[in-house]
C-alpha positions in Angstrom: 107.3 109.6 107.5 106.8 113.3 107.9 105.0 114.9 110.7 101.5 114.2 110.9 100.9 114.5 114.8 98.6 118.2 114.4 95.8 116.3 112.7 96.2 113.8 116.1 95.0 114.0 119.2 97.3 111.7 121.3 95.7 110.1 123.8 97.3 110.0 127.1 97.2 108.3 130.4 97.4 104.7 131.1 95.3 103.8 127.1 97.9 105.8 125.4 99.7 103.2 123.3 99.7 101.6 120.0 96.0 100.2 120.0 94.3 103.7 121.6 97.1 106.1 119.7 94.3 109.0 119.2 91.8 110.0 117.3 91.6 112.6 114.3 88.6 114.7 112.8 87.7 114.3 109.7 84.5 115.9 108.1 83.8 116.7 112.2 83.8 112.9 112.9 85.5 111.8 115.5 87.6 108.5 114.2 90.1 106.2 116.4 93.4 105.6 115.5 95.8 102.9 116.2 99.6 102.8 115.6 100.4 99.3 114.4 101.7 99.7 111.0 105.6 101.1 110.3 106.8 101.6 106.1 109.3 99.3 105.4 108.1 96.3 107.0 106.3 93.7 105.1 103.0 92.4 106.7 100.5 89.6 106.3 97.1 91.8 106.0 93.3 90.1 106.1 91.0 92.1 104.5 87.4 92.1 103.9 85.1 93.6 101.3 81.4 92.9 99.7 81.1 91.5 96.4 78.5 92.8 93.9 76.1 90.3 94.7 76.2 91.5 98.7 78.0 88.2 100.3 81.4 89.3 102.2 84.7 88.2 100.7 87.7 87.4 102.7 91.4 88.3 101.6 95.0 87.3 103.1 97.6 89.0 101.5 101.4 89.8 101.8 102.7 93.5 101.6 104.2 96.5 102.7 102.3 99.7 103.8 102.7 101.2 100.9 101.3 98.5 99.0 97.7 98.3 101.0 96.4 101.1 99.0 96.3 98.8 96.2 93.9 96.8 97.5 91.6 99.4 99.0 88.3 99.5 97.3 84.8 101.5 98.2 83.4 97.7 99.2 86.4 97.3 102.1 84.5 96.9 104.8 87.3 95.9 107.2 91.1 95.4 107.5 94.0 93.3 109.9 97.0 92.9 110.8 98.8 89.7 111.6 101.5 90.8 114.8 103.2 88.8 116.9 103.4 89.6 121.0 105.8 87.8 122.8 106.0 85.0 120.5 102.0 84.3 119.6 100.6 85.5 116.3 97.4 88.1 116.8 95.2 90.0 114.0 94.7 93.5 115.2 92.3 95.8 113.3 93.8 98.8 111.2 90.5 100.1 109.5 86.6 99.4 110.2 84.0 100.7 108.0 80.6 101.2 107.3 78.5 102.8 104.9 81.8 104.0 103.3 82.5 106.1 106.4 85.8 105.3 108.9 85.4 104.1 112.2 89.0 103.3 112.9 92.1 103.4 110.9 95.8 103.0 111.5 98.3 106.1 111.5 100.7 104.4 108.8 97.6 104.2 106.7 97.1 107.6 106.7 100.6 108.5 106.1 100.4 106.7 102.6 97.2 107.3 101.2 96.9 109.8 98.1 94.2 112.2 97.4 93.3 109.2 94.4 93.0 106.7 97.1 90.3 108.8 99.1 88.7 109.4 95.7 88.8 106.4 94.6 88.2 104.3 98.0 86.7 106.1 100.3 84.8 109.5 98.8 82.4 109.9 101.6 86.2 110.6 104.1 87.2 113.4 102.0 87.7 116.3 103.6 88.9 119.5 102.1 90.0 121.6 104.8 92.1 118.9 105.9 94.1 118.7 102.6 93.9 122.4 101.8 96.2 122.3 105.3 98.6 119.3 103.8 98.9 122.0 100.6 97.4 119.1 97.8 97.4 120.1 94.6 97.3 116.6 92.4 96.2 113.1 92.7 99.6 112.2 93.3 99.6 114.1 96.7 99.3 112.3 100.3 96.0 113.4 101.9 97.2 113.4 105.4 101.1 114.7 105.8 102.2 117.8 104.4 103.0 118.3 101.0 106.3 120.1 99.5 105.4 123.5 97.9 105.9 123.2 94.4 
């Protein structure tokens, strides 16, 4: 994926790794990132959302990153990721939520999503200065890596 290190501050030191990876500001928040999730692998996700009447539902699915945004709705309230470490299966989170807001998110999420996907799934974590920066003109256009001039 392109470059999208600027917008992360790495964190260093003895946490620096894939689970504490940095954090990123968005709309002056502070969020954590983790860096669990690569593009062409295929992954076993749990995810978890509220239904209209308020009681949580639960979701195992199979797919790439690329894929997740698909599933990605404004009632997500949580995501994971089944990896393996030295042989035993572990879910790791790669985005907590609430109230709409982000408390945590993987980098290779934020590689793929669109300015539709913020729009559409999160619109309380958009954040123009941000994308005037990754030159977005269209929905079509990732909100968090640089965008070709066209």
């Amino acid at each position: 994926m392109r470059d999208m290190t600027n917008l992360i501050e790495l964190t260093t030191g003895t946490l620096g790794g894939s689970v504490f990876y940095g954090t990123i500001r968005i709309n002056g928040n502070r969020i954590s990132v983790s860096n669990h999730l690569t593009s062409d692998k295929e992954y076993t996700f749990r995810m978890i959302g509220k239904a209209r009447a308020g009681f949580p539902m639960i979701v195992e699915f199979t797919s790439t990153i690329k894929g997740l945004p698909y599933y990605l709705s404004k009632n997500t309230t949580y995501v994971e990721v089944l990896s393996e470490i030295g042989g035993k299966p572990y879910w790791f989170n790669v985005l907590t939520t609430k109230g709409g807001k982000w408390y945590s998110i993987d980098k290779g999420i934020l590689e793929v999503l669109t300015v539709g996907d913020m729009h559409g799934a999160f619109p309380k974590m958009v954040d123009w200065n941000i994308w005037k920066r990754m030159n977005t003109k269209f929905h079509s256009c990732k909100s968090f890596v640089p965008n070709a001039l066209k």
